[in-house]
KOLFITI-403459 format. One record per residue (C-alpha): residue in three letters; x, y, z; residue number from 0. Coordinates in Angstrom, 3 decimals, m for minus. Each point is the difference from the previous one (the first is absolute). Example, Ala and Ser with C-alpha at 12.3 -4.5 7.8 and 13.67 -1.06 7.14 Angstrom:
BEGIN
code,px,py,pz,pos
ALA,12.300,m4.500,7.800,0
SER,1.370,3.440,m0.660,1
***
This chain:
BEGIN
code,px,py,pz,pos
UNK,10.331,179.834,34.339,0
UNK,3.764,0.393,0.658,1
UNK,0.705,m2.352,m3.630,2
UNK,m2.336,2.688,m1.661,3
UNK,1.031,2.969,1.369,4
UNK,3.750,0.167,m1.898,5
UNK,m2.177,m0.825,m3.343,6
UNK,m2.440,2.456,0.234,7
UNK,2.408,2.410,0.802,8
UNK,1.908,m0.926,m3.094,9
UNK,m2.534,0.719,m1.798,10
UNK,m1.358,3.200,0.985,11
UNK,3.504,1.545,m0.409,12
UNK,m0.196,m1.152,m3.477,13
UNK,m2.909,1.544,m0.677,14
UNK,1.419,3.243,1.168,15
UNK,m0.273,0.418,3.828,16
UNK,3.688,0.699,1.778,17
UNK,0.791,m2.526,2.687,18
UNK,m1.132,2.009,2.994,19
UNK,m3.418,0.881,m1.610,20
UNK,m0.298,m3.713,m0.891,21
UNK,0.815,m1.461,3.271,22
UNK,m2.017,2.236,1.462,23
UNK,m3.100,m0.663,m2.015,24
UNK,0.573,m4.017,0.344,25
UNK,m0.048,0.602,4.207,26
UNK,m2.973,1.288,m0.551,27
UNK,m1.788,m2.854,m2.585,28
UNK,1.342,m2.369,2.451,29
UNK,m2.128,1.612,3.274,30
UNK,m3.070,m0.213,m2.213,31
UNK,0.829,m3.447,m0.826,32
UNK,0.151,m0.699,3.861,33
UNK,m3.303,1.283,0.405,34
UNK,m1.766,m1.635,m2.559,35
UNK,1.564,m2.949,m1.051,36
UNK,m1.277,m2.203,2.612,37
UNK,m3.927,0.392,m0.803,38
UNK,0.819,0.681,m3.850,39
UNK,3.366,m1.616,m1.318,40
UNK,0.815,0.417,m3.805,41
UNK,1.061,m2.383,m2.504,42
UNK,2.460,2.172,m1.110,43
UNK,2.163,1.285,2.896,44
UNK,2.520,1.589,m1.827,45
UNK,m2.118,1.723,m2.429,46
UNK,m2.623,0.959,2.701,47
UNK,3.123,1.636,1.601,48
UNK,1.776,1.707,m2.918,49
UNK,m3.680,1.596,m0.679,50
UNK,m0.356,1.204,3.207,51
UNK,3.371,1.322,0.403,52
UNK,m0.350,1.938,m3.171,53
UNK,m2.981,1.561,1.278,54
UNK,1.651,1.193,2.950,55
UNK,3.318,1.229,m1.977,56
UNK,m2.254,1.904,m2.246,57
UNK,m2.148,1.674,2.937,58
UNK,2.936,1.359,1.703,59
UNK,1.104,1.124,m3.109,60
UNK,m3.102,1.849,m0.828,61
UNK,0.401,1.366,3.969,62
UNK,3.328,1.345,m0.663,63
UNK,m0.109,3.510,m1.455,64
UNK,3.864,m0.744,m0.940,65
UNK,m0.714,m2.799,m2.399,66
UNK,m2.914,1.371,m2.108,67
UNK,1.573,m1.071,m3.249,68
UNK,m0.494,m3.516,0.948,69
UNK,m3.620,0.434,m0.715,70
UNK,0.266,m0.638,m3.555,71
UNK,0.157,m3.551,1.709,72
UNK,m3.151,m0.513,1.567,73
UNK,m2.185,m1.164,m2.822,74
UNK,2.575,m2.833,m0.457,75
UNK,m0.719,m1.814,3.301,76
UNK,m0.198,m3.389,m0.965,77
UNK,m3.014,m2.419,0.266,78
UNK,m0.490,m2.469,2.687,79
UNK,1.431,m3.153,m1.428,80
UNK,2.888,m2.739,0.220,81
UNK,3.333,1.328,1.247,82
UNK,2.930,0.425,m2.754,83
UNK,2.064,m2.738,m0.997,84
UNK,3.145,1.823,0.579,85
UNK,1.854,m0.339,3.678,86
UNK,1.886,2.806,0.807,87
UNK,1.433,m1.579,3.229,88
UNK,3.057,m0.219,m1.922,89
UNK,0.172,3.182,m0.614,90
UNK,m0.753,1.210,3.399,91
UNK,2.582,m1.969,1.509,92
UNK,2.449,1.989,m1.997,93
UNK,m2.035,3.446,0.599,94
UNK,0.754,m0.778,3.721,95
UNK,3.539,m0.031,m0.489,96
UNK,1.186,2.745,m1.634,97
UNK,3.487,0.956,0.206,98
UNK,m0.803,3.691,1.640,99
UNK,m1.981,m1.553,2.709,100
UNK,2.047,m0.697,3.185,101
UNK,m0.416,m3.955,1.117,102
UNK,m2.022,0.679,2.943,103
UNK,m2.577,2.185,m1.727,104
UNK,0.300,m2.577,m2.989,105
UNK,m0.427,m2.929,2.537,106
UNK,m2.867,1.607,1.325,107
UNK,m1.479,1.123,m2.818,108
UNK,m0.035,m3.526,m1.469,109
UNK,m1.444,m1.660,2.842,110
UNK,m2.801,2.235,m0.023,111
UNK,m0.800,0.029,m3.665,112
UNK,1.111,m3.347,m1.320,113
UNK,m0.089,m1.904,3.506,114
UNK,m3.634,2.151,0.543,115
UNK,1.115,0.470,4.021,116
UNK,m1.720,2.556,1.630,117
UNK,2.364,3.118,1.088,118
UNK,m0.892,m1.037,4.195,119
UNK,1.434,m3.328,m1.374,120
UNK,3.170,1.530,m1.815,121
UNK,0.604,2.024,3.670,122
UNK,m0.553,m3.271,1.997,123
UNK,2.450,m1.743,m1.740,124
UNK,2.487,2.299,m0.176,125
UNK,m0.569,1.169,3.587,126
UNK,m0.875,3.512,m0.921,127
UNK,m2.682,2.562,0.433,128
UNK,m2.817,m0.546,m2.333,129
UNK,0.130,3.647,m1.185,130
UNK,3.629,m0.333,m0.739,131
UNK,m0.401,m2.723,m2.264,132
UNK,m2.961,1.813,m1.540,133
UNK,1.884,3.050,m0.585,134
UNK,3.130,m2.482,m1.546,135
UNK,m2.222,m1.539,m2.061,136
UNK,m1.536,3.508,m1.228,137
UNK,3.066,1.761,m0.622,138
UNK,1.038,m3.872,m2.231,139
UNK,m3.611,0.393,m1.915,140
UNK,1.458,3.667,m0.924,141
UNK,2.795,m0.923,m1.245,142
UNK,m1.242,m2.819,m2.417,143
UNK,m2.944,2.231,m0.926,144
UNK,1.348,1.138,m3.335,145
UNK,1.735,m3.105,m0.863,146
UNK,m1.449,m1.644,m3.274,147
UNK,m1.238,m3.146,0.318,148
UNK,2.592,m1.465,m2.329,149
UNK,3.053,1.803,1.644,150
UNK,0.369,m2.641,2.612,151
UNK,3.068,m0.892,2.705,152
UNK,2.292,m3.430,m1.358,153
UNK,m0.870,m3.523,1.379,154
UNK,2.954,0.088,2.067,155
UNK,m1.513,3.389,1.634,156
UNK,m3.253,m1.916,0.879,157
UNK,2.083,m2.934,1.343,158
UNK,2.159,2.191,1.902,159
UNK,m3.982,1.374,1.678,160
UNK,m0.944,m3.546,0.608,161
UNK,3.152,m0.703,1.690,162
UNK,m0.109,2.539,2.378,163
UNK,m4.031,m0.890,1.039,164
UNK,1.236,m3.512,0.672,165
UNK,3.118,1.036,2.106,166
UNK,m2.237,2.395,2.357,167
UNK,m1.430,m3.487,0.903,168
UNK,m3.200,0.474,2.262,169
UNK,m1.774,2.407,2.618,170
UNK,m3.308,0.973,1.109,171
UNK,m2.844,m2.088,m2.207,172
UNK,2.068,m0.038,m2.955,173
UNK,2.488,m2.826,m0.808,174
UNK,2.016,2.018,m2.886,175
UNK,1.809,m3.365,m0.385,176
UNK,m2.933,m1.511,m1.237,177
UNK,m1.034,2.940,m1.827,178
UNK,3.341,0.472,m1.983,179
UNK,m0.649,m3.784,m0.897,180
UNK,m3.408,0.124,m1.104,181
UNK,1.184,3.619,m2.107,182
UNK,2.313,m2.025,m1.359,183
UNK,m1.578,m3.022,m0.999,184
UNK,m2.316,2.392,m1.999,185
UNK,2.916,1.676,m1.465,186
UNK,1.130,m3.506,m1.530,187
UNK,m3.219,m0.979,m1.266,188
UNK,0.450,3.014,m2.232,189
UNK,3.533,0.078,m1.187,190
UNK,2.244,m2.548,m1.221,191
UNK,2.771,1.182,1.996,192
UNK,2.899,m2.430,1.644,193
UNK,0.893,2.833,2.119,194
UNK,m3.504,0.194,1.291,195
UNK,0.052,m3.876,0.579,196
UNK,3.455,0.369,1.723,197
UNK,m1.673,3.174,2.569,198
UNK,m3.301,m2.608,0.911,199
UNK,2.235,m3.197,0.439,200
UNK,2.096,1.843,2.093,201
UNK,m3.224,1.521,2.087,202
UNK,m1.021,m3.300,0.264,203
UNK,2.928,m2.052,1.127,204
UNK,0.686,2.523,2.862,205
UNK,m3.849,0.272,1.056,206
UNK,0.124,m4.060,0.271,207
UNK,2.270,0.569,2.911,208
UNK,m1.899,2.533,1.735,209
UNK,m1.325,m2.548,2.526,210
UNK,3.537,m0.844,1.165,211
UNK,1.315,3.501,0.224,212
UNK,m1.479,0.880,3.631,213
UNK,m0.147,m2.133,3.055,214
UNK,m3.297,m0.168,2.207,215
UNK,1.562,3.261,2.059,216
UNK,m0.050,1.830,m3.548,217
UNK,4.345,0.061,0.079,218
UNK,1.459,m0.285,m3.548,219
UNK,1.193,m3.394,m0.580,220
UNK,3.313,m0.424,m2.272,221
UNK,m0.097,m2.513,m3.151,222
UNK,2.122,m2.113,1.510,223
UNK,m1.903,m0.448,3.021,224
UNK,m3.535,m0.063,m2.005,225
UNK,m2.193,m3.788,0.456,226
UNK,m0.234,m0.228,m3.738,227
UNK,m2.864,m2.160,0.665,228
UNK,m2.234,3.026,0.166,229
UNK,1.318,1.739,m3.309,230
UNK,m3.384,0.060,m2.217,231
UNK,1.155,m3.003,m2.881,232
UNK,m2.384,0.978,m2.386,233
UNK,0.932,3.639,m0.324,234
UNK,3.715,m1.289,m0.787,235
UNK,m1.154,m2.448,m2.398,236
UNK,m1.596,2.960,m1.679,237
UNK,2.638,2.248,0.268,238
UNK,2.363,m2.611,m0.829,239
UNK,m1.985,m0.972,m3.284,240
UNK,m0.545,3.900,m1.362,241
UNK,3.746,0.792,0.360,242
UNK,1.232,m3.476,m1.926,243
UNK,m2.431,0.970,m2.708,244
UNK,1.838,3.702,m0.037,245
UNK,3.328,m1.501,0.401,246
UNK,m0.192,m1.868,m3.150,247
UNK,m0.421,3.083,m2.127,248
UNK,3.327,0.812,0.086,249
UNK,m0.843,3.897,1.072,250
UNK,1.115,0.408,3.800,251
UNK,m0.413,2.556,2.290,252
UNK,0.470,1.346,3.400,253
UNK,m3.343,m1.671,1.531,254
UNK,0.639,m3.189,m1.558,255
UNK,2.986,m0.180,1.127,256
UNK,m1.287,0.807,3.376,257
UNK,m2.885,m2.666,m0.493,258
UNK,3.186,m2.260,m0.702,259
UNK,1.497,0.445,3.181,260
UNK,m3.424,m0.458,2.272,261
UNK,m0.689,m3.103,m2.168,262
UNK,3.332,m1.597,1.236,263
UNK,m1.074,1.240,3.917,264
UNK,m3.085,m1.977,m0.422,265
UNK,1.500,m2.854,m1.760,266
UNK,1.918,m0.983,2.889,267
UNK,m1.621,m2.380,2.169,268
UNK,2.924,1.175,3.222,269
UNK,1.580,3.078,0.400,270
UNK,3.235,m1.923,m0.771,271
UNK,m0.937,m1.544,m2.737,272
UNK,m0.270,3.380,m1.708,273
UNK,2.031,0.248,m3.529,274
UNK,1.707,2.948,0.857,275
UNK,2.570,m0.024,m2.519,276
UNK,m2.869,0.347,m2.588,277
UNK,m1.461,2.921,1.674,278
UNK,3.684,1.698,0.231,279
UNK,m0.116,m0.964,m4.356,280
UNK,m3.865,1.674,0.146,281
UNK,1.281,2.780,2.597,282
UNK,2.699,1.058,m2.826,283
UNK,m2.241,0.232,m2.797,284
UNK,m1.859,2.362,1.724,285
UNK,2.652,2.573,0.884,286
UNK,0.701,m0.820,m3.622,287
UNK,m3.285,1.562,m0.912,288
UNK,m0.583,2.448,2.565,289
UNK,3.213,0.364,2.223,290
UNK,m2.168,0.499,2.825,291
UNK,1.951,0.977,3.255,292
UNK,m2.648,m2.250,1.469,293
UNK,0.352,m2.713,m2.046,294
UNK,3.571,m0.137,0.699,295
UNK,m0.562,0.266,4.089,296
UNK,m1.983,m3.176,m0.953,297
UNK,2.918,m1.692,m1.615,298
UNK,2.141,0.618,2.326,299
UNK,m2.318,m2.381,2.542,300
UNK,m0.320,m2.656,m2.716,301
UNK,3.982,0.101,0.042,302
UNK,0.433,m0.144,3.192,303
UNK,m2.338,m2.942,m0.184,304
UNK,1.091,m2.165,m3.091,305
UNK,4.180,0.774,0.549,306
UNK,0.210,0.483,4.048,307
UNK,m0.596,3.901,1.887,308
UNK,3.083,0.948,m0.951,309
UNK,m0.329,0.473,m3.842,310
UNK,m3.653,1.122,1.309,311
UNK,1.813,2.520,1.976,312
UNK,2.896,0.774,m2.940,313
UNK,m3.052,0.806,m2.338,314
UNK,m2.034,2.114,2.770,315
UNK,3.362,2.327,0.498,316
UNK,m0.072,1.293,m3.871,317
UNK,m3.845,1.082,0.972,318
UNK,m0.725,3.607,0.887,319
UNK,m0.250,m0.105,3.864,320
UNK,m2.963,2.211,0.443,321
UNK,m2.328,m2.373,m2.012,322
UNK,m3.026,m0.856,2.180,323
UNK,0.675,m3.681,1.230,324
UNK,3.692,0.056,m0.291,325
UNK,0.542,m0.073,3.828,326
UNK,m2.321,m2.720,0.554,327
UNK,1.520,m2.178,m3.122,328
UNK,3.326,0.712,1.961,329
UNK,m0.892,m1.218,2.692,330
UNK,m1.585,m3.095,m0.930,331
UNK,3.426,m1.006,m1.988,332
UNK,2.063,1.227,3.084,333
UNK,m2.440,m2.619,2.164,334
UNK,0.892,m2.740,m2.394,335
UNK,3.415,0.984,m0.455,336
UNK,0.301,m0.603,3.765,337
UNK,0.607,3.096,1.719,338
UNK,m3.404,0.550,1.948,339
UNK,1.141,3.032,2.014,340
UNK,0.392,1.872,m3.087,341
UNK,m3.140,m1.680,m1.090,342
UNK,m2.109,1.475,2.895,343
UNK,1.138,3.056,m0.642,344
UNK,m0.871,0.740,m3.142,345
UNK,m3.318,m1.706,0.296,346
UNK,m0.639,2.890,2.609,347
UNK,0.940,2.609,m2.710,348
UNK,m2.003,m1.651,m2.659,349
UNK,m2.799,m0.023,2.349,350
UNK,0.084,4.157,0.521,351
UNK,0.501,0.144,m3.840,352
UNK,m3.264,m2.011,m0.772,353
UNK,m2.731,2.043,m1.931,354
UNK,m2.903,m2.639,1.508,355
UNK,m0.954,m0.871,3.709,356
UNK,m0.078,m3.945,m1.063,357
UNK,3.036,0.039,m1.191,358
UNK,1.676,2.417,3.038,359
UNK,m1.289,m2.999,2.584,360
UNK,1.227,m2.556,m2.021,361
UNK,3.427,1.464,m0.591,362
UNK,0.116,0.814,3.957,363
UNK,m1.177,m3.266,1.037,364
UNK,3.436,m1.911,m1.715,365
UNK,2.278,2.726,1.622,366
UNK,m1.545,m0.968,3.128,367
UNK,0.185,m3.463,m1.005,368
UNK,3.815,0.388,m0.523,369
UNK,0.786,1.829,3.203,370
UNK,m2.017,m2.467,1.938,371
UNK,2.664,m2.844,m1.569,372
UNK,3.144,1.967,0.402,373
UNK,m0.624,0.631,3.520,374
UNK,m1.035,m3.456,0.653,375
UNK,2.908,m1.292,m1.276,376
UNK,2.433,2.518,1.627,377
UNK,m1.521,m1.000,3.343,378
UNK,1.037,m3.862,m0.909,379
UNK,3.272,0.413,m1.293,380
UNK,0.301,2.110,3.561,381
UNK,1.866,m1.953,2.624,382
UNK,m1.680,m0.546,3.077,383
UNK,2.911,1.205,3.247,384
UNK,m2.312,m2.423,2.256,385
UNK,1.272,m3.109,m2.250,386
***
């Protein structure tokens, strides 16, 4: 039901219904379908739905004393038959995203009418009330309403939507990791895109260490310290395999260049056997293409890896310091640099800074890591008055 729903959607805004009345009309096909598919399933799901759903968009049409001039519609209800040939998933990927829509409603509004979550999903997963989400995702079915079905967001909109699902990660009984992947897996079985390739590559080389990123105690674990043994191989092959094939068109972009970067993560069978330089080369092609403050903060680690912490720390000063992550990246290049006390404390500021608990007890636990050193080594070079 959730690969129909998107279709049959598509379809009845085609024929006419706006995107609220649509949606609205396709819930309701789908609770009959609960009911009585089980005892009395058709052979045509799709078309079984898009009749019903018409149906229902044309009874609450007759119902409404506002939209009387949509009975000159009735008589054209379609038969009971195969579904059309068309999909519109496409297309209502792209409705999703339209430019007026803020990214949270259009995040939303995706997962619940291309993704086919439920709005108590939606909530769960972004640790909300269920009636605030529903009321997010009303005020975003408003607002693409009058939209025409061929007046659609760019690609890069969509990807941008996609993007965000997989970064909210997971919560409640929703893994929006795994639902950003399996959007966007559809997405690229409908458009030749490299840009789409370069967004589920990406998704998929950084899901393949999701095993590795939390110990048994649920504490983040860095990369460096991750046992690479229980990275997911398969889902880097993958990812590895879709972003060579969108490499070799000659067309980059921001996500591939991304992808590039993960792929050379995962390529390394040690932390220090990492090509670093290459990611600094990957890491300027994408400032190239997006000067991302970000993406520079990033660079400025890969430095500090590939030529020593103190070109990491010469390329972190010409960084705005108020960027989210820039004490912690100072600190860890201070740590290497050798000068732990300043180290610890900046670790400690990082760790009020951070925006996630995870991340807040990680960030704590190496100040307290660094204190616990630098007092244990004042107390030795201490001389002892009893000697």
């Amino acid at each position: 039901m959730r690969t129909l729903t998107p279709a049959v959607i598509g379809i009845l805004v085609r024929r006419g219904a706006d995107f609220a009345a649509a949606e609205d009309a396709v819930q309701d096909a789908l609770v009959e379908a609960v009911h009585r598919w089980p005892e009395d399933s058709p052979r045509d799901a799709q078309g079984w739905l898009v009749t019903v759903a018409w149906r229902k968009f044309l009874d609450a049409s007759r119902a409404d004393s506002s939209r009387r001039h949509r009975e000159a519609r009735v008589e054209s209800e379609p038969v009971s038959g195969p579904g059309e040939a068309m999909d519109h998933t496409l297309q209502l990927y792209f409705l999703c995203a339209q430019p007026s829509l803020t990214p949270a409603s259009a995040v939303a509004l995706t997962l619940r009418a291309v993704g086919g979550l439920t709005t108590r999903q939606i909530a769960q997963a972004y640790l909300v009330p269920e009636a605030t989400m529903a009321q997010r995702i009303s005020r975003a079915k408003r607002t693409v309403s009058g939209v025409r079905f061929n007046q659609h967001g760019d690609v890069a909109t969509v990807l941008r939507v996609l993007y965000l699902v997989f970064n909210e990660g997971y919560s409640g009984d929703v893994d929006l990791a795994g639902e950003a992947i399996r959007l966007t897996r559809r997405l690229a079985a409908k458009t030749d895109h490299e840009e789409v390739a370069g967004l589920l590559a990406l998704m998929l080389l950084h899901h393949a260490r999701r095993p590795a990123r939390t110990d048994p105690d649920g504490r983040l674990v860095p990369l460096a310290e991750q046992d690479r043994n229980r990275w997911n191989t398969p889902l880097i092959v993958e990812g590895v395999d879709i972003l060579q094939k969108a490499l070799v068109r000659d067309r980059l972009g921001e996500f591939q260049a991304q992808a590039a970067i993960a792929a050379l993560h995962a390529d390394a069978q040690t932390a220090e056997e990492t090509d670093w330089v290459q990611i600094v080369e990957w890491y300027d092609e994408l400032i190239r293409l997006t000067d991302s403050p970000v993406a520079r903060l990033n660079r400025a680690v890969a430095v500090g890896e590939a030529d020593g912490p103190r070109a990491g720390l010469a390329a972190l000063a010409e960084i705005d310091s108020g960027l989210p992550r820039h004490t912690a990246v100072a600190a860890y290049l201070h740590e290497r640099d050798g000068d732990p006390a300043l180290a610890a404390r900046l670790y400690a500021e990082a760790a009020q800074l951070a925006s996630n608990l995870p991340e807040r007890d990680h960030l704590t636990r190496q100040a307290a890591r660094l204190n616990v050193e630098l007092r244990s080594s004042t107390i030795t070079a201490t001389p002892n008055p009893g000697c």
